[in-house]
C-alpha positions in Angstrom: -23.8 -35.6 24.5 -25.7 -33.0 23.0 -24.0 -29.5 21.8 -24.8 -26.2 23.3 -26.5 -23.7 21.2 -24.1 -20.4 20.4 -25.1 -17.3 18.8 -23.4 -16.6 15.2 -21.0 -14.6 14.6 -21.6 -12.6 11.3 -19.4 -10.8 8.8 -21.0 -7.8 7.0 -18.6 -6.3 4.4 -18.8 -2.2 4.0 -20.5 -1.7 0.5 -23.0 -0.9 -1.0 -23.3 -4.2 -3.0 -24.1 -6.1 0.1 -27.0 -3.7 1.2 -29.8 -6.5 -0.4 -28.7 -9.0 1.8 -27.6 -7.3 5.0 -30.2 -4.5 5.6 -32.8 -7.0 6.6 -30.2 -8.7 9.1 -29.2 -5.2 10.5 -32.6 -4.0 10.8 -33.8 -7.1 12.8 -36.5 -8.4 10.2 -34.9 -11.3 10.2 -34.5 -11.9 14.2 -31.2 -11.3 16.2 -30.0 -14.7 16.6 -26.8 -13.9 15.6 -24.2 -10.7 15.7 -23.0 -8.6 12.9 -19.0 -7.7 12.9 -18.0 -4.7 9.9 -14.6 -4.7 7.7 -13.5 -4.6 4.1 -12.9 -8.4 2.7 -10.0 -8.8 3.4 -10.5 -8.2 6.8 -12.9 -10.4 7.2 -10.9 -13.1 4.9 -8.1 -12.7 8.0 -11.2 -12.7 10.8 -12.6 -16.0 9.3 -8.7 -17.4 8.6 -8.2 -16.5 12.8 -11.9 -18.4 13.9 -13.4 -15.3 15.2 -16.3 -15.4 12.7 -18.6 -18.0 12.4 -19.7 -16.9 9.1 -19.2 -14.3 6.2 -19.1 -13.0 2.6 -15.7 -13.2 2.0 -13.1 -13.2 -1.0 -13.4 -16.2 -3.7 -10.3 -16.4 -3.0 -9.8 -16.8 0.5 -11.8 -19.9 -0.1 -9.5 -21.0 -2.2 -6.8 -20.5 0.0 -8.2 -22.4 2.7 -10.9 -25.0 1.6 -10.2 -27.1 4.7 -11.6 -24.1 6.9 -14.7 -23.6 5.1 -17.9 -24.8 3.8 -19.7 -22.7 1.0 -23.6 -21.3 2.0 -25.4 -23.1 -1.0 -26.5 -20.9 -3.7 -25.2 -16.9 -2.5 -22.3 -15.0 -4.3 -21.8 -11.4 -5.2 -20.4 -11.2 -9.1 -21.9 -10.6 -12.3 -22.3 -11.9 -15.6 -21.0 -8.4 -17.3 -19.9 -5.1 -15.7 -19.6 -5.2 -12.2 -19.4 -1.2 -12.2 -17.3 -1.1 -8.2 -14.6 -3.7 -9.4 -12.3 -1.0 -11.9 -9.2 -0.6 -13.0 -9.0 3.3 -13.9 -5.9 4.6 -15.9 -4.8 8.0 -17.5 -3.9 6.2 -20.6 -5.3 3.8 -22.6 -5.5 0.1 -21.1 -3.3 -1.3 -23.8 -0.6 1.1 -23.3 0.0 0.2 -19.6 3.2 -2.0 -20.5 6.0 -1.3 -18.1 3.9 0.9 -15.8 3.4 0.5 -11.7 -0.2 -0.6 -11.1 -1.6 0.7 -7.6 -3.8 -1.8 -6.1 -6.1 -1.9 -3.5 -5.4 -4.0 -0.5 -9.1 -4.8 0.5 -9.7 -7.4 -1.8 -7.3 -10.4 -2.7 -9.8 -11.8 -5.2 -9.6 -8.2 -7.4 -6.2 -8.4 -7.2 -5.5 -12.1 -8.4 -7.9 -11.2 -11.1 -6.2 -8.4 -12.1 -3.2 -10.2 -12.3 -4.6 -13.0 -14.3 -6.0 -10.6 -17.5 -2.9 -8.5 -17.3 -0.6 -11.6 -17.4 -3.0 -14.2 -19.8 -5.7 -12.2 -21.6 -3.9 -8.6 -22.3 -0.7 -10.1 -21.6 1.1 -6.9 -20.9 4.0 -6.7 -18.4 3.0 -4.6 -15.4 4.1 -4.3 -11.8 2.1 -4.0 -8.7 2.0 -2.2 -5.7 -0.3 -1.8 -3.1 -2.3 0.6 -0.9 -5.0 3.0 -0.5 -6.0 4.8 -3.4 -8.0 7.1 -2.2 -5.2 8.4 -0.1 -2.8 8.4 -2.5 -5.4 10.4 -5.3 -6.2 13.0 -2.2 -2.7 13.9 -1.6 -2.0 14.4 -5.0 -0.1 11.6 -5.7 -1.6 10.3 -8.8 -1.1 6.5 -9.7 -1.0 5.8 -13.8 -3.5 3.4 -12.8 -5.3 1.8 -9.8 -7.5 -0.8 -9.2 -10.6 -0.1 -6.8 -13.2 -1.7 -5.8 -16.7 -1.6 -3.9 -17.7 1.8 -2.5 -14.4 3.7 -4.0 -15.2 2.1 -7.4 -18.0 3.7 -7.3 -16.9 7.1 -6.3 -14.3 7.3 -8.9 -15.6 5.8 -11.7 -16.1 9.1 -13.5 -13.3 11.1 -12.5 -12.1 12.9 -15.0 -8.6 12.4 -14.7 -9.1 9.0 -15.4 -10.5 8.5 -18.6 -9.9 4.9 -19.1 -11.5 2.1 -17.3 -11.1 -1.7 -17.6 -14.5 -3.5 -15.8 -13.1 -6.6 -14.7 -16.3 -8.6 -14.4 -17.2 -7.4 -17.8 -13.3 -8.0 -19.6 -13.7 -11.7 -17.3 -17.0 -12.4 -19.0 -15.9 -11.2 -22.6 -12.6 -13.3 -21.9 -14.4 -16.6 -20.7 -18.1 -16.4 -21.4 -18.9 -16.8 -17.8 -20.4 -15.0 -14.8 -17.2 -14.2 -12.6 -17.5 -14.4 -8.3 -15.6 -12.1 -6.6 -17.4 -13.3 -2.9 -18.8 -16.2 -1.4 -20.2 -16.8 1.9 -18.8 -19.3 3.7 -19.1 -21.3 7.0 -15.8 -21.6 9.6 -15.8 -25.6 9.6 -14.3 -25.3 13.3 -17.7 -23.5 14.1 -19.4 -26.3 13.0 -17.9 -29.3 14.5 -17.8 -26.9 18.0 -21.4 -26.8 18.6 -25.1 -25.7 16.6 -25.9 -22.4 16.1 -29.4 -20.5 17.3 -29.7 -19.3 14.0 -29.3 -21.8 10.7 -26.5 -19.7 8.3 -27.8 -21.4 5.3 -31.8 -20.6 5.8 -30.6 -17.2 7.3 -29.1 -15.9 4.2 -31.7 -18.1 1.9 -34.3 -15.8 3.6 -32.0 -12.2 3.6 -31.5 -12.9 0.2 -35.1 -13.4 -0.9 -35.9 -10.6 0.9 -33.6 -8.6 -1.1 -34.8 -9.5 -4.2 -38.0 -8.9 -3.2 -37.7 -5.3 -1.8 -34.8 -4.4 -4.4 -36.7 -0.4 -4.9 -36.3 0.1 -0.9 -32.9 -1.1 -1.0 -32.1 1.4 -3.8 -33.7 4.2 -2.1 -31.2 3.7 1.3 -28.4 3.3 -1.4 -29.1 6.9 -3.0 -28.5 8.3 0.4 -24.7 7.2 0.0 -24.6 9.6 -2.9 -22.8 8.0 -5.5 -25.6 7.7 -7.9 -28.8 8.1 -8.2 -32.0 6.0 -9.0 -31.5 5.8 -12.0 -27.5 4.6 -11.7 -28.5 2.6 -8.4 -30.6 0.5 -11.0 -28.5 -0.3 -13.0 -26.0 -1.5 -10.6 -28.3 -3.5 -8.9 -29.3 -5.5 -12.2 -25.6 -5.6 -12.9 -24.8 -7.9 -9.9 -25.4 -11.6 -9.8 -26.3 -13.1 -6.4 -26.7 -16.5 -7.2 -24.6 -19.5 -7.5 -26.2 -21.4 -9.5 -24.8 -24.0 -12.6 -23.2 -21.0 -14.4 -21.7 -19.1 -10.9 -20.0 -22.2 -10.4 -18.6 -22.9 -13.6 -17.6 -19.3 -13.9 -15.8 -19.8 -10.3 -13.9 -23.6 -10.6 -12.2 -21.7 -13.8 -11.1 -18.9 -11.7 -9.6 -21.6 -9.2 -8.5 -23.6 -11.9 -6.2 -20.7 -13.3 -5.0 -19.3 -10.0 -3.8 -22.7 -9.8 -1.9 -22.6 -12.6 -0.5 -19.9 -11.9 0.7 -21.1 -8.3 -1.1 -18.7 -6.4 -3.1 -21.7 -4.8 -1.9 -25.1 -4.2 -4.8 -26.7 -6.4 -8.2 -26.3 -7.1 -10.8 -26.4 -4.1 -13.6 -28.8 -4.6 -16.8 -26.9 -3.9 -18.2 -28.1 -0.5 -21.3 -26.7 1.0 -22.6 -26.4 4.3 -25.7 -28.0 5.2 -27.7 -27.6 8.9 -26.5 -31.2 10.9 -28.4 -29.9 14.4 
């Protein structure tokens, strides 16, 4: 018997890195075959983990977590092969004199966090401890953290706060510490959606065409990211070229170590093979 058709169900996380890929879907150049649903990864990570998305960017590691759940979208990531710029740790001292101090960290994006964890515990190897929550509400009350990791948007706002001079770029201390690109997101495909019935819209040539069209519009993206005000054209560049969309030979090499060491460290049963989605309707 023949499937019914259904209408995808899309995850769009909140930043600014995203805007390539997502303006085009959100503005209807690309049809409306499916429907867009907001939130920070980790919401989305627990939206995908529940079945109420068909489809998302989500968190390397949620992935990892749950490789029975999901297939990869062939060739898509957000990560980069040097400074990231909205993944940072910012500190009031010096990065290798954090030993023994409380690390605030942000609760929107496992994958951050475990990498965190990783080059404090194996590459700096300095004994810290963790807590998490909102920085942003903590720095606007007053409450000032000795360091905090934040990411996306909020990276981007704070990176030149004054009353952080320090900053560790975790994409770039990843890449000086491994040689490889580093993925902190994937987009993946809810197996259960899948076997359930085909979609109106292919996920895979969806996003194969929302990212070409990023890359091929790139100056009119950066112009609706200068409105945000976090930087201007000049900035917005750079950031842009910073961040790796592909997962390619390298992406993936860059991501099975990532797996392979969270493993190690127990915070994943084993390392995920990489399985990708391909259209079956």
């Amino acid at each position: 018997m023949q499937k019914s058709l259904k209408k995808l169900r899309v995850g769009r996380i909140r930043y600014l890195n995203v805007l390539p890929i997502y303006h085009p879907l959100e503005t209807g150049l690309l049809g409306e075959n499916f429907d867009l649903v907001y939130g920070t990864p980790a919401e989305l990570n627990e939206q995908m983990d529940a079945g109420n998305l068909d489809v998302s960017s989500c968190s390397s590691f949620e992935y990892a977590r749950h490789p029975e759940k999901y297939f990869l979208l062939p060739d898509i990531a957000i990560g980069s092969s040097g400074p990231v710029m909205s993944v940072l740790l910012i500190s009031q001292k010096p990065i290798s004199e954090l030993g023994g101090e409380e690390i605030l960290t942000t609760a929107q994006s496992h994958t951050s966090a475990a990498l965190l964890r990783m080059l404090f515990r194996d590459c700096l190897k300095l004994d810290v401890s963790y807590k998490t929550g909102s920085v942003s509400d903590f720095i606007d009350q007053g409450d000032l953290p000795t360091a905090a990791l934040c990411i996306g948007d909020e990276a981007l706002r704070l990176r030149n706060d004054d009353r952080y001079p320090y900053r560790l770029d975790l994409g770039e201390a990843w890449r000086e510490w491994t040689g490889l690109p580093f993925i902190f997101g994937v987009w993946i495909v809810s197996r259960k959606s899948v076997e359930s019935g085909c979609f109106t819209q292919d996920p895979a040539e969806l996003f194969r065409n929302a990212k070409n069209w990023g890359d091929e519009n790139i100056e009119q993206v950066i112009g609706l990211a200068e409105k945000a005000g976090y930087m201007d054209t000049e900035g917005l560049t750079q950031y842009f070229q910073s961040l790796v969309y592909d997962l390619g030979e390298e992406e993936q090499k860059g991501l099975r170590l990532f797996f392979k060491r969270l493993a190690e460290a127990k915070e994943i049963p084993s390392v995920p093979e990489l399985e990708f989605y391909s259209h079956q309707c």
